[in-house]
N, C-alpha and C positions, 0 to 999 in steps of 0.2 A: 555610725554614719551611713552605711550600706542601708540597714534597716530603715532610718529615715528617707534615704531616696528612695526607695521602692514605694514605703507609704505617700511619698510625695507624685511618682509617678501612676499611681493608681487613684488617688484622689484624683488627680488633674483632669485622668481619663472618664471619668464616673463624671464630672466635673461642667467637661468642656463645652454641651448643650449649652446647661444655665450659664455659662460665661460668654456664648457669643450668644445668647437672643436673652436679653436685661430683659426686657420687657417681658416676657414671660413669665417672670417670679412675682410675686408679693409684692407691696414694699418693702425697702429694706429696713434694718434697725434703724429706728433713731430719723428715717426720712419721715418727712408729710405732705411732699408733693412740692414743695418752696424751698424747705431747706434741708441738708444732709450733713449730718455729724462726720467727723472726720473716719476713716476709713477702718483703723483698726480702735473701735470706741470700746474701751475694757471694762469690769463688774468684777465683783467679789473680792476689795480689798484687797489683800498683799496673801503671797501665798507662806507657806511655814517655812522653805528654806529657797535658796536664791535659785534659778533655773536657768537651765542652761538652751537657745531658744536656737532653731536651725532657719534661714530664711533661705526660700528657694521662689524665683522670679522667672515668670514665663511671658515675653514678650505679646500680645495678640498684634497690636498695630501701634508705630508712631504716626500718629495722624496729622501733626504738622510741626514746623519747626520755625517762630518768628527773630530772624535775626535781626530783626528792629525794634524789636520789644523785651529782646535778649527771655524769650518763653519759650514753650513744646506742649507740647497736647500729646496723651498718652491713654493705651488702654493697654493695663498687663494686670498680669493673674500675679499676686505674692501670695506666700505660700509660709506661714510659721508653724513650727510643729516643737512640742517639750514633752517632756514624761511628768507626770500628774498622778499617783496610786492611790486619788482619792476623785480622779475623774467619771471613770465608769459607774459607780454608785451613786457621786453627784446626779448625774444627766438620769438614771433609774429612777432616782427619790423625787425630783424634779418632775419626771413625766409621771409617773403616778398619783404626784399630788394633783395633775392638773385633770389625771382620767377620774381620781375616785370623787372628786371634788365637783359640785354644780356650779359654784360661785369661782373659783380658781381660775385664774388668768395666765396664761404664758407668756413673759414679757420680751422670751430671749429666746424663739425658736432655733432649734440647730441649725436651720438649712433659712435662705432667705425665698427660695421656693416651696415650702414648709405644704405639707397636708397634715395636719393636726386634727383628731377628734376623741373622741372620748372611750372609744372600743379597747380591749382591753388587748384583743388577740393579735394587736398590730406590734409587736415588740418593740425594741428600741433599735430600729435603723435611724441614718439621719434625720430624715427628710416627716418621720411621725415622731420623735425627739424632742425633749425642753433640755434648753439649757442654760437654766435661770439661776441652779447653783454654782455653776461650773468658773473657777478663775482662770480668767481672761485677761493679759495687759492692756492698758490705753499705751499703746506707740503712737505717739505724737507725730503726724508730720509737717518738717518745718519751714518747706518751701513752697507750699500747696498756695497759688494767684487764686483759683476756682473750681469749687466742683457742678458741675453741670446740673442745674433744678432739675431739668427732664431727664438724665439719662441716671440708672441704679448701678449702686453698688454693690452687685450679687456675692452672698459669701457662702461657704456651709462651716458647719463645724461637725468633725469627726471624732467620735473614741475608738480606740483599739485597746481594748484593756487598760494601760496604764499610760496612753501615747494619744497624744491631745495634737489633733492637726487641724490649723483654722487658716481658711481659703478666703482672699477679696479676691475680685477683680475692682483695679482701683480707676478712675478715669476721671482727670480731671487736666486743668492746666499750669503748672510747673514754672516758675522762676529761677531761672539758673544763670551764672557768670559764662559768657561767651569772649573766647578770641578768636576774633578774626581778621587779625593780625596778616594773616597769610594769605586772605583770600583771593581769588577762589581757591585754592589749595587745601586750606585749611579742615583739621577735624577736631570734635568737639567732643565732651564729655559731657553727656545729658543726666543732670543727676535726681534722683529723690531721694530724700534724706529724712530720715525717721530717726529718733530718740525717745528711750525709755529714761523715767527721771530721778531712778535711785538703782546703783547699783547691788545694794542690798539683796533683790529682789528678782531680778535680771540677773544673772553673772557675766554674763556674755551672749552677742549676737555669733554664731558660726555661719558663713555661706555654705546653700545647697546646690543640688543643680539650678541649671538657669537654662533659657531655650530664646535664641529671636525671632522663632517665626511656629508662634502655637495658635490652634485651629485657623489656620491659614493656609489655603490656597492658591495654584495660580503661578504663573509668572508675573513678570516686570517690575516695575517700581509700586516699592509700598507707601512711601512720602516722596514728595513732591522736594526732587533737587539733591539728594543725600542717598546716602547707602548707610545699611544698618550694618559694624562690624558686630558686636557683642554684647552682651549683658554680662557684668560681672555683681557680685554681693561684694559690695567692701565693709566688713566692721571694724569700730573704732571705739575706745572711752577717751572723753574729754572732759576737762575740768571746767568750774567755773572761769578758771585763772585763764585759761588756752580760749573760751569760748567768747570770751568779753572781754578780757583785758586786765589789767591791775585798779587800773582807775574809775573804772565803769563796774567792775566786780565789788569795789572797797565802797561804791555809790549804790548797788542795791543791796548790799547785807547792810547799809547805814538806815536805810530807810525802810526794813523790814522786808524785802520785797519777797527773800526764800531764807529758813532756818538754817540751808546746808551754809556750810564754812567753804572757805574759797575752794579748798583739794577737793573736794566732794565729785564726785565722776559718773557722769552721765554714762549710758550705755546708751551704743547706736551705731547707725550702718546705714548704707548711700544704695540706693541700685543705682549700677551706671551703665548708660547706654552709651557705649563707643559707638561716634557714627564720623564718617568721612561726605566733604559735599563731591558730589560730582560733576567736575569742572568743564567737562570736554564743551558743556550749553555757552558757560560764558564765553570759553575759547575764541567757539564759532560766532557770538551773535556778538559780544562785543570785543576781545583782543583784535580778530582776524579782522576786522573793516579800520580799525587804530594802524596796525601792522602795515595796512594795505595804503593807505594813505601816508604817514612815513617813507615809507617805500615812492608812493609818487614827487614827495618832496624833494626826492635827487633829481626829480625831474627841472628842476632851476638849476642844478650846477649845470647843464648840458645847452642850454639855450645862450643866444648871442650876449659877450659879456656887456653889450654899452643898450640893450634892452630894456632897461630899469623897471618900464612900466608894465610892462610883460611879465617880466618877473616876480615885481612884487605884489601886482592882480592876482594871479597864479600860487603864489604864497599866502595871500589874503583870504582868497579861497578856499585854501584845505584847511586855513585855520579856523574859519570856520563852521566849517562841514566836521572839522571835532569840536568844536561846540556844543555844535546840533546834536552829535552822535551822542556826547556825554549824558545832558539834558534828555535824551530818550531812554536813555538807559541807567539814570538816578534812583528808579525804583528799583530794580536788578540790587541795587550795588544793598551791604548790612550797613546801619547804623554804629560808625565806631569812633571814638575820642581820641583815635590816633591814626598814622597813614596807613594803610592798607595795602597791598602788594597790588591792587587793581587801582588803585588811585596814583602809584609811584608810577604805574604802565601810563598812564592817563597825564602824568607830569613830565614824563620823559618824552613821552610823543607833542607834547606842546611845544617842548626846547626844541625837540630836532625840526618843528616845523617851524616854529616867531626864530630861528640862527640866520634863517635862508632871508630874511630883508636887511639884521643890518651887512651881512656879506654881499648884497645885491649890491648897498648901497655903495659899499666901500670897493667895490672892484669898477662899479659905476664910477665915480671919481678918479679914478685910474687911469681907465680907460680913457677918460675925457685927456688929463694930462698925455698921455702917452698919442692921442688922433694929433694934439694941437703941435707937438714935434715930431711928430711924422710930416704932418701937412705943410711943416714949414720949411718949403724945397730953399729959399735962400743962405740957411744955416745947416752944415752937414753937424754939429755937434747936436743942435737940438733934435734933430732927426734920430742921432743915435743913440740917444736920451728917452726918446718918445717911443723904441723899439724893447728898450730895456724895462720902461714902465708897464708895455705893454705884458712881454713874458712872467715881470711879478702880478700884473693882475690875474695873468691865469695861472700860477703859482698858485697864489691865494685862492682862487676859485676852486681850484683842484684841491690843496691842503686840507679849506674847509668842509669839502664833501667827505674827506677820508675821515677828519677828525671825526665828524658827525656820525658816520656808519659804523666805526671804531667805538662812539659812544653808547649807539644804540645797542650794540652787541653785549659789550661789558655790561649795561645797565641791564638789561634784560635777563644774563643769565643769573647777575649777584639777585635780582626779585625772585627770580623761577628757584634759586637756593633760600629761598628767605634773609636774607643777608641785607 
């Protein structure tokens, strides 16, 4: 394992150039300017016994995250490296046949920056290397939206005697399951997910190092809205059974679609970018102006109770003005099929504001009851009546302001818990 990271960290170093300026390389394998093969595209058949493959993932940039489209746009270096004792002679026989040969084509240079020619005296480094005989897995990946026509997917391939290390940098855009259940609070696990499709072959993926911030400079924010905690390798094997279903599994072995039997176990592994959004933006641009309007809402318990019209303009008002607020700030908000911790904020400030008209109304009524036995000097009962009505309307006025403040509180913190 040590051996592999060392080889992983000196490639990456040797590396780093060609992974931040694409454009400077060749084309890649398998591109022609329109289209590009998927990232790890494998040659030479199946190897003679199952290999054991080490993945190691170097972060360069999350370039964006859409929580409306539940994607991510990504550029990282992945990094597989196995033992192969029949490598190094491969990549020899291969570049000889292509020096001593006039007609001989190299289909599979080592490096995707390649200087390739026919001299004899250039040994076998990468970068003047064929590596046309050499076995390679296809690792499929299985959540790739897009890979960009214009931008490359530079790789190299390394031997080190019997130690086969083969480098992308992968850059495309990513479909992934997002909850944002909790937002803005919330964090998310940004995955890529590659599968190899016979265990036979594969034994297993092992995690190597991983790094979030390679050939990268600078401070402040690398994406827009989020912070990047970590990159982890997760591997995994899964069955036909676990991957589809009983029913959906028993529907493609019926109609031919693969030879393997339901147990049959894929080999494969996720990189996953642990990332956290950071909230403090929405806080300030929209909780604090909800918060702050709320807050003026108590301003109708304080006003004359037989006002009505006062009151309830003044109520109409900030209801409003969170309207408006919302509708400004609907693009802000993620795309999601259930309430969100910014939408319950957004639901709760509506209640505490549309409470304050029918209590306007009903201490209004009150009040009226309570002037007309006041006013009525010829009856001392109705007067004591009209005094009595008076103190429960401002009961009530009073009760409903406490209840209301008491709700915004509780409500507020059960969201800020996710609760």
């Amino acid at each position: 394992m040590r051996g592999h990271a060392l080889i992983f960290l000196a490639a990456a170093t040797a590396f780093a150039l060609c992974l931040q300026t694409g454009a400077s390389a060749s084309i890649a394998y398998g591109g022609n300017g329109n289209h590009q093969t998927q990232p790890f595209h494998g040659q030479g058949g199946y190897p003679s016994k199952a290999r054991t493959v080490y993945v190691s993932a170097m972060l360069q940039r999350l370039i964006a995250v859409d929580d409306k489209n539940y994607r991510f746009e990504t550029l990282i270096y992945l990094h597989l490296s196995w033992t192969d004792p029949e490598a190094e002679r491969k990549v020899m026989q291969a570049t000889d046949r292509f020096r001593n040969s006039t007609e001989a084509e190299c289909v599979r240079p080592c490096a995707s920056d390649y200087t390739l020619s026919k001299r004899k005296d250039q040994g076998y480094t990468t970068r003047v290397s064929c590596c046309d005989d050499l076995w390679l897995p296809t690792v499929r990946m299985l959540n790739m939206y897009a890979l960009p026509p214009a931008r490359q997917q530079p790789y190299e391939i390394t031997v080190d005697n019997d130690t086969v290390t083969w480098g992308v940098t992968v850059s495309g855009e990513i479909y992934t399951p997002f909850n944002v259940e909790n937002f803005p609070f919330d964090s998310q696990d940004l995955k890529l997910q590659f599968e190899y499709s016979k265990q036979d072959y594969i034994k297993e993926f092992l995690p190597g190092p991983t790094t979030t911030r390679a050939v990268r400079k600078g401070a402040g924010d690398i994406v827009y809205g989020w912070h990047v905690d970590d990159v982890v390798v997760v591997p995994d094997n899964v069955t036909y059974m676990a991957l589809f279903g009983e029913n959906e599994t028993a529907g493609l072995l019926a109609v031919g679609a693969s030879k393997m039997d339901k147990d049959s176990e894929f080999t494969s592994f996720d990189i996953v970018i642990h990332v956290h959004r950071l909230h403090s933006f929405y806080m300030m641009a929209l909780f604090a102006p909800m918060f702050l309007l709320v807050i003026l809402s108590f301003a109708t318990y304080t006003m004359p109770l037989d006002m009505m019209a006062v009151r309830i303009s003044f109520t109409v008002t900030l209801f409003l003005s969170l309207t408006a607020m919302q509708f400004r700030f609907n693009d802000l908000l993620p795309h999601s099929s259930y309430p969100t911790a910014a939408s319950k904020v957004v639901l709760v400030s509506y209640c505490c504001v549309a409470v304050c008209i029918p209590v306007t109304i009903g201490v209004y009524y009150l009040m009226l009851r309570a002037n007309n036995g006041i006013n009525d000097i010829k009856d001392s009962f109705l007067a004591r009546e009209g005094k009595k009505v008076y103190k429960q309307a401002k009961i009530v006025n009073a009760t409903a302001a406490v209840l209301v403040f008491v709700t915004v509180v509780i409500s507020m913190v059960l969201i800020m818990l996710g609760l």
